[in-house]
C-alpha positions in Angstrom: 73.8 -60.7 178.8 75.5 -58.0 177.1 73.6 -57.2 173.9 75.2 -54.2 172.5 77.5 -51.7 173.0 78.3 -48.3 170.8 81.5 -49.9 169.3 84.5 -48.6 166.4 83.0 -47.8 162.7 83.9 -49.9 160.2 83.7 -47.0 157.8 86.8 -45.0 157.2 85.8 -41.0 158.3 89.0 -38.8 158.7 87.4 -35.9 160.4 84.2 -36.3 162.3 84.3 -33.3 163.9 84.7 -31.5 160.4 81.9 -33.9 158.7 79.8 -32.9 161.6 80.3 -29.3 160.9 79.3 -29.8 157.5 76.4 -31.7 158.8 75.3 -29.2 160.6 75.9 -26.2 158.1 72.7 -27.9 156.0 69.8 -26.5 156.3 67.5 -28.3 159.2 65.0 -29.8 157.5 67.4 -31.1 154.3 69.4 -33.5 156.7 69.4 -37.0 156.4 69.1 -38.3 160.3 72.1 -37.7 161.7 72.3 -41.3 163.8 72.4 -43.0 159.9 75.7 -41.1 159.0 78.9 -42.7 159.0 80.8 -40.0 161.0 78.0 -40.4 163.8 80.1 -44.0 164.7 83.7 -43.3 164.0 85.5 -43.1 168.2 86.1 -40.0 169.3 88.7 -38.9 171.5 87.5 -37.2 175.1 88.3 -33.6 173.9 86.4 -34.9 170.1 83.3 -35.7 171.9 83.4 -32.4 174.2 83.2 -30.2 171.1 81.0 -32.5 169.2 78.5 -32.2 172.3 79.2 -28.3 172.1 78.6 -28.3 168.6 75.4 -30.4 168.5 74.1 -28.3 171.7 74.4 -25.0 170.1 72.7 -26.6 167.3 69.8 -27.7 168.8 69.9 -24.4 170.2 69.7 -22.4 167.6 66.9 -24.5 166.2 65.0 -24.1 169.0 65.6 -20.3 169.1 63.7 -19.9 165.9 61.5 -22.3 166.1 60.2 -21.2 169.6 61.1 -17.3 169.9 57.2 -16.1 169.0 55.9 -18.2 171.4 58.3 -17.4 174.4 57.7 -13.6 174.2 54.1 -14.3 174.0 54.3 -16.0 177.1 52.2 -19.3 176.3 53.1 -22.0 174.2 51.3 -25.5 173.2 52.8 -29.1 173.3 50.2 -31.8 172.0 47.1 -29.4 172.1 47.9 -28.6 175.8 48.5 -24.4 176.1 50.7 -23.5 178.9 50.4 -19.8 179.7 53.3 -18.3 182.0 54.2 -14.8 183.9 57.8 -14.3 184.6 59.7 -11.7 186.8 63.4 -11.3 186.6 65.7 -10.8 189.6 69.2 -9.1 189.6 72.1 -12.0 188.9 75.2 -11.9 190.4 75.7 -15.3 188.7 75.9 -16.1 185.0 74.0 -18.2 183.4 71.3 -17.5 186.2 69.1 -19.6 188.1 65.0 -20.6 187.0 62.5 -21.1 189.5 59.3 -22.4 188.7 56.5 -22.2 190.7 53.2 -23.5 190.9 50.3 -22.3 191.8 46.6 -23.2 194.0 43.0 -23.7 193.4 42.4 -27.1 191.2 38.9 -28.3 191.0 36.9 -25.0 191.0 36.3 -22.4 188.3 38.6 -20.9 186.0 38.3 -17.4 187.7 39.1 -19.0 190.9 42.4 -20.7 189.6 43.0 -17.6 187.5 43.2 -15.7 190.7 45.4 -18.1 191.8 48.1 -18.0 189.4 47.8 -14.3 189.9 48.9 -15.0 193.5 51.6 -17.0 192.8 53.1 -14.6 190.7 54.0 -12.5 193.5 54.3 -15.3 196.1 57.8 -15.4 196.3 61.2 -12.9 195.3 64.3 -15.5 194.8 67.5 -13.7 195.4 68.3 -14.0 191.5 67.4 -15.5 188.8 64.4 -15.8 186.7 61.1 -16.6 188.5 58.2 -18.0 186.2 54.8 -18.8 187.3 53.0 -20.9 184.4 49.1 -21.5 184.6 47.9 -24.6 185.0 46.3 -26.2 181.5 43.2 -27.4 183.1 41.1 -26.5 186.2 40.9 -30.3 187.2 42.1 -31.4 191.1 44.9 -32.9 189.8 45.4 -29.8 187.5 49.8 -30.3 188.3 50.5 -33.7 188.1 48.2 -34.8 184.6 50.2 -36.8 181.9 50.5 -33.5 179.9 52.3 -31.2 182.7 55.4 -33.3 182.2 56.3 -32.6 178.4 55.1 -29.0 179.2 58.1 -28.2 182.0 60.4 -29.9 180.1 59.8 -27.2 177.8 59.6 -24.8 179.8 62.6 -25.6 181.3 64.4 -25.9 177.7 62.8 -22.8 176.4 64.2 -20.8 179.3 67.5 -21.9 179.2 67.4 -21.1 175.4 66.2 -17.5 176.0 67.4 -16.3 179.1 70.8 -17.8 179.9 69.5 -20.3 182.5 71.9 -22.6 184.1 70.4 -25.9 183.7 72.0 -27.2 187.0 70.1 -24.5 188.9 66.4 -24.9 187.9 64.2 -25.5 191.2 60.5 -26.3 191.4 58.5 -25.1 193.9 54.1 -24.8 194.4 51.7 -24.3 197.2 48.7 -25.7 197.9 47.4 -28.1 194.9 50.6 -26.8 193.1 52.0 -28.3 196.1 50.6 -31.4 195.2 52.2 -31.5 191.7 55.8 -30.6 193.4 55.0 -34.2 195.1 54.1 -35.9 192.3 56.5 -34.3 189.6 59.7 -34.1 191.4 60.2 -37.6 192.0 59.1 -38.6 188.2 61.4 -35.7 186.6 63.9 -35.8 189.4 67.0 -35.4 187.6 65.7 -31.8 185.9 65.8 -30.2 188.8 68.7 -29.0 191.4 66.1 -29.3 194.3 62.1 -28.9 194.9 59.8 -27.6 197.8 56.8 -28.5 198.5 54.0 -26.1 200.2 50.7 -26.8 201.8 50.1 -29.8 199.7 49.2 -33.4 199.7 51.3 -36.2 198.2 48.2 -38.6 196.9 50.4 -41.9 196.1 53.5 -40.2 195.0 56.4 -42.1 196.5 59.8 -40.6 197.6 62.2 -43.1 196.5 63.3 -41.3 193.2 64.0 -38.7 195.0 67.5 -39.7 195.8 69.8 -36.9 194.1 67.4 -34.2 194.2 66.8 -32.5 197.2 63.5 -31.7 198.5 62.0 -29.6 201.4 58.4 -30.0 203.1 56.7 -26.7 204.4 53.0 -27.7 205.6 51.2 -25.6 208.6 51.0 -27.4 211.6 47.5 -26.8 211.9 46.7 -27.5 208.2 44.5 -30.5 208.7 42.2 -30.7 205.5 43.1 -33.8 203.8 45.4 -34.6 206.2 47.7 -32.0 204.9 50.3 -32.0 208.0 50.2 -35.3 208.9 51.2 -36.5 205.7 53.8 -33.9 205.7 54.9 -35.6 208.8 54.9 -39.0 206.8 56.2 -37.7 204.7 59.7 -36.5 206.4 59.8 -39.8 208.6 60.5 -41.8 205.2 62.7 -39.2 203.8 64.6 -39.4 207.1 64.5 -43.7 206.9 65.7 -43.4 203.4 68.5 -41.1 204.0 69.3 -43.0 207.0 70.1 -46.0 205.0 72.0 -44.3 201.5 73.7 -41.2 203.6 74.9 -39.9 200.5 71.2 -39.2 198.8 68.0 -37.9 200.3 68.8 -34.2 201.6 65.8 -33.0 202.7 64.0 -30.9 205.2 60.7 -31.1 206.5 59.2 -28.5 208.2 55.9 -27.9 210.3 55.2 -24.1 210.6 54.1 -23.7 214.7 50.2 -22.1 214.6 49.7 -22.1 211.2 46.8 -23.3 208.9 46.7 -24.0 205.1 48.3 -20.5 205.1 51.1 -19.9 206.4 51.6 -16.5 206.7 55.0 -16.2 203.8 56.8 -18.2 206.5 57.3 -20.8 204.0 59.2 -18.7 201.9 62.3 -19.5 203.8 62.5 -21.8 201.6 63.7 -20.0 198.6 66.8 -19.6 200.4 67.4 -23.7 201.4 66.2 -23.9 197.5 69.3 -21.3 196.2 72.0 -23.0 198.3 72.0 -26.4 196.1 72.7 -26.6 192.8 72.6 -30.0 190.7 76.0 -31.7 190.6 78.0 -30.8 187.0 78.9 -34.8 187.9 76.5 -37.0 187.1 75.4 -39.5 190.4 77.0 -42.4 191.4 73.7 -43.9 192.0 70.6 -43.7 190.7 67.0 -44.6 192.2 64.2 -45.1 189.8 60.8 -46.0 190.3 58.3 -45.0 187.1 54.7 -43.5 188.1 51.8 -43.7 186.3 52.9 -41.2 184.2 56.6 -43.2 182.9 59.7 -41.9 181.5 62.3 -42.8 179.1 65.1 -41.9 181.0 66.1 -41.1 184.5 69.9 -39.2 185.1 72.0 -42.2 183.1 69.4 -45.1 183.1 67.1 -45.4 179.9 64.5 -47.7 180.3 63.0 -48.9 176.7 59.2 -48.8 176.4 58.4 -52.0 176.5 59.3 -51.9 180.3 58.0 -48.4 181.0 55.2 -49.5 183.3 53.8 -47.8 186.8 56.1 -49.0 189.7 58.7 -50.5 187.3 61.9 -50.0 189.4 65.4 -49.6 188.4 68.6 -48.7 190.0 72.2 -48.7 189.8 75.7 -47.4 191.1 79.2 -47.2 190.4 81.2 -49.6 192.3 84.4 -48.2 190.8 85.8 -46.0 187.9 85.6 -49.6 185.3 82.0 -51.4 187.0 78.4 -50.4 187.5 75.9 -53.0 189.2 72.5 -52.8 188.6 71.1 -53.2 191.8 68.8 -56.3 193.4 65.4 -55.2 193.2 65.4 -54.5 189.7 62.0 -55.7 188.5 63.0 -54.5 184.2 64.6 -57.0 182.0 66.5 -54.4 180.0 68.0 -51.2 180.6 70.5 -48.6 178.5 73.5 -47.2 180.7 74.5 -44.1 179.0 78.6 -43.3 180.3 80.9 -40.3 179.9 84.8 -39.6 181.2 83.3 -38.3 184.4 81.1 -40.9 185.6 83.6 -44.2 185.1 87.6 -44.6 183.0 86.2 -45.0 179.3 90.1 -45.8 178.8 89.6 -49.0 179.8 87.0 -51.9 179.6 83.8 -51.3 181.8 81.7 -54.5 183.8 78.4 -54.3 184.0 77.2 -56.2 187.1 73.2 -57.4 187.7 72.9 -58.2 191.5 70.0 -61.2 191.5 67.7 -62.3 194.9 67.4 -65.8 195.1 63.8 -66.4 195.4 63.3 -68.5 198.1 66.2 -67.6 200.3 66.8 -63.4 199.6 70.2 -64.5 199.4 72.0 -61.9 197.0 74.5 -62.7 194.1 76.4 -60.5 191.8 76.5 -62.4 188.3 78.1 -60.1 185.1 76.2 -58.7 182.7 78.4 -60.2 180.1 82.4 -59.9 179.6 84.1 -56.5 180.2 83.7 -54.3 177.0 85.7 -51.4 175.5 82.8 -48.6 174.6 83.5 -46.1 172.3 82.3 -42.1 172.7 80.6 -40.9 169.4 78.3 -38.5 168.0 75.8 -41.1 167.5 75.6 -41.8 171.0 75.5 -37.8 172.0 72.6 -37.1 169.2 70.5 -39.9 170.7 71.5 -38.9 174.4 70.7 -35.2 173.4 67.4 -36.5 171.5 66.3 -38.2 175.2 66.6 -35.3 177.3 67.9 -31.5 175.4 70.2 -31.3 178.2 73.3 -29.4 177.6 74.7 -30.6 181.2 74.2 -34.1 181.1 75.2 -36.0 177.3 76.7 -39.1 177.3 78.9 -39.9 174.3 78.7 -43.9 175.0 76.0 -46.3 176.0 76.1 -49.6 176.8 72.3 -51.7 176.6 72.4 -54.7 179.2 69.9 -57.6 179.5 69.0 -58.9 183.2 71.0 -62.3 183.5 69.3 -65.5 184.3 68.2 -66.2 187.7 
C-alpha cells in the first residue's frame, strides 16, 4: 500500500526559490529546520528544483568549508571519537573537478609501528594519472582495522571533505587497498557501493563480504597466483566466478575483472598497479541506475543509490531491490525480505510529468510462482525542497538529490 507521497502545499508561498534564499542568508545556527517551513512543500518546477538543489548544495558547502577547513589542512580529522589521519599527493589534472583515489593500506593486527610503516608504503604505492591520491591511516591496529563500524562514516567524510576542498568530482572517486586494506575494499565497496565510480581490490581476503551489491559499481580483483595464506588466491578465484555468474544473468551490472598475477606471492611486484588505469577509465553514471541491488551487512545503511531503507528494517542480510520498468513504473523486485522502503525520484530517472506505479513483485510461498500486485494507485509526486534537504541530509551528495520521494509498504501476500 501506498502510504505517502511528497504531495502540493496547502500553504500559499509565491516564491520558494526567493524564501529559500532568504532561508539560507540566516545565519546557520538561527534557522528553524528547514523541512518545517512552508516553502520546503510548495511544487517546484524541474528548472525550480535544479537551482534549489544548487542553492542548498553550495550551502551545505560553505558550511562545511568552515566548519572543517582546520582539520583538512591538518590532515586528520575525528567522527564519534574515531581520528582518521590521511597523507595526500596531487597529480596534474587535465580534467576539472578532478578525480579522488583513496587507498588503503596493510598490516592489521600487529603493532602500531608495523601498520605505521604500512601506511607509509601506501603513500607511495601507486601514481594515478590525475587527480588527488589520499592514503588515510587506519583508526585502529585491529585485523579487521578497514572494515569496523566506524570506517564507514569516516570515508564518507573523507570523501565530502575532499570534494569540498579540492574540487573533486564526486562521480570519479575510486577506492582501492592491498593486503588487509584489500580486505576492507571487499567489505566496503559493496556496503557503500553507490560512493564510488569503481573499486579494486589487492592481495586481500573477502571474510563474508558478498558481491551482490555490487551491481553498479565496478570492481577489479588483483591477488598473486601464488598468494596462498588464507586462501588469498583462491578466494580471488571465487571470488570472479560469482562476479562472472552474476553478470551473466543482469548483463547490464557487474563489470568486473579478476585477475591472477602469473608467479607472484602476496606481493606482486607493482604489477597490480595496472589497475589504476581499468580504475580511471569508469566514471559513475551522472544518471542514476535503472536497478538497484541491495543487501545490508552487518554494518547497515540508510540508503543505497535511490532506495532508503527506514531503521526499523536496517538489519544484516536485509535485501532490497528494484528497477525501472518504464519512464511512469518501478517494481520492487521478488526477493525483497523489508516491509517498507522510500523511493527517492528525479526527471532523469522516470516522467515526474505524469503519475508514477509503484509495483511489489511477491513469491507465492509454496509454488515460487511470481506475481506483480501495485503498490497502491498511480500517484502524481511533486519535486520540493523538502524532499532535496532530506535527500541531501541522507547522503551530502551534490550528484545524486532527488527532489521527490515516494514511501511504499510491501502489499499483502
Amino acid at each position: 500500500m501506498l502510504i505517502s507521497v511528497i504531495a502540493c502545499a496547502t500553504a500559499a508561498v509565491l516564491n520558494p526559490l526567493d524564501d529559500l534564499r532568504t532561508y539560507i542568508a540566516q545565519d546557520e545556527k538561527s534557522r528553524p529546520p528547514i523541512t518545517e517551513q512552508a516553502f520546503a512543500a510548495t511544487p517546484l518546477s524541474q528548472d525550480s528544483a535544479s537551482q534549489a538543489g544548487e542553492l542548498l548544495w553550495a550551502d551545505w558547502a560553505s558550511i562545511t568549508k568552515s566548519k572543517h577547513e582546520k582539520d583538512w589542512k591538518s590532515g586528520k580529522f575525528t567522527v564519534d571519537g574515531k581520528e582518521l589521519k590521511f597523507r595526500r599527493r596531487s597529480f596534474a589534472s587535465q580534467k576539472k573537478p578532478r578525480a579522488l583515489y583513496i587507498s588503503l593500506h596493510g598490516g592489521g593486527n600487529t603493532s602500531t609501528a608495523v601498520n605505521d610503516q604500512q601506511w607509509r608504503n601506501q603513500v607511495d604505492l601507486y601514481a594515478p594519472p590525475d587527480g588527488l591520491y589520499i592514503a588515510p591511516r587506519a583508526p585502529s591496529d585491529t585485523w579487521n582495522l578497514w572494515h569496523e563500524p566506524h570506517m564507514d562514516a569516516l570515508l564518507d567524510r573523507l570523501i565530502r571533505d575532499a570534494i569540498v576542498f579540492e574540487d573533486v568530482d564526486p562521480n570519479r572517486v575510486y577506492l582501492l587497498g592491498y593486503s588487509a586494506g584489500g580486505d576492507g575494499v571487499y567489505q566496503l565497496a559493496p556496503r557503500m557501493a553507490d560512493r564510488f565510480a569503481a573499486a579494486s581490490m589487492m592481495a586481500g581476503h573477502p571474510n563474508e563480504a558478498d558481491p551482490c551489491s555490487l551491481r553498479n559499481l565496478p570492481f577489479a580483483i588483483h591477488v598473486g597466483e601464488n598468494d596462498a595464506a588464507y586462501s588469498r588466491n583462491s578466494l580471488a578465484k571465487e571470488w570472479g566466478g560469482k562476479l562472472e555468474a552474476l553478470r551473466k544473468a543482469d548483463p547490464e551490472g557487474y563489470d568486473h575483472v579478476a585477475k591472477l598475477h602469473e608467479g607472484k606471492g602476496h606481493w606482486m611486484d607493482r604489477d597490480d598497479a595496472e589497475a589504476i588505469t581499468w580504475l580511471a577509465a569508469r566514471v559513475r553514471p551522472a544518471v542514476p541506475p535503472k536497478r538497484v541491488v541491495w543487501r545490508q551487512d552487518d554494518v547497515t545503511h540508510s540508503r543505497a543509490y535511490w532506495l532508503v531503507m527506514p531503521l526499523s528494517e536496517q538489519r544484516a542480510g536485509a535485501f532490497a531491490a528494484a528497477r525501472v520498468i518504464d519512464p511512469h513504473t518501478i517494481r520492487i523486485e521478488a526477493e525483497t525480505t523489508v516491509q517498507t522502503l522510500t523511493i527517492l525520484l528525479r526527471d532523469d530517472l522516470l516522467d515526474l510529468s505524469a503519475p508514477i506505479e509503484v509495483q511489489w513483485e511477491l513469491i507465492a510461498p509454496d509454488s515460487q510462482q511470481r506475481r506483480v500486485v501495485p503498490a497502491g494507485p498511480a500517484v502524481r509526486v511533486e519535486r520540493t525542497i523538502r524532499s532535496l534537504a532530506e535527500s541531501l541530509t541522507e547522503r551530502p551528495d551534490r550528484a545524486f538529490l532527488y527532489p521527490s520521494r515516494i514511501t511504499v509498504e510491501r502489499p499483502k501476500d
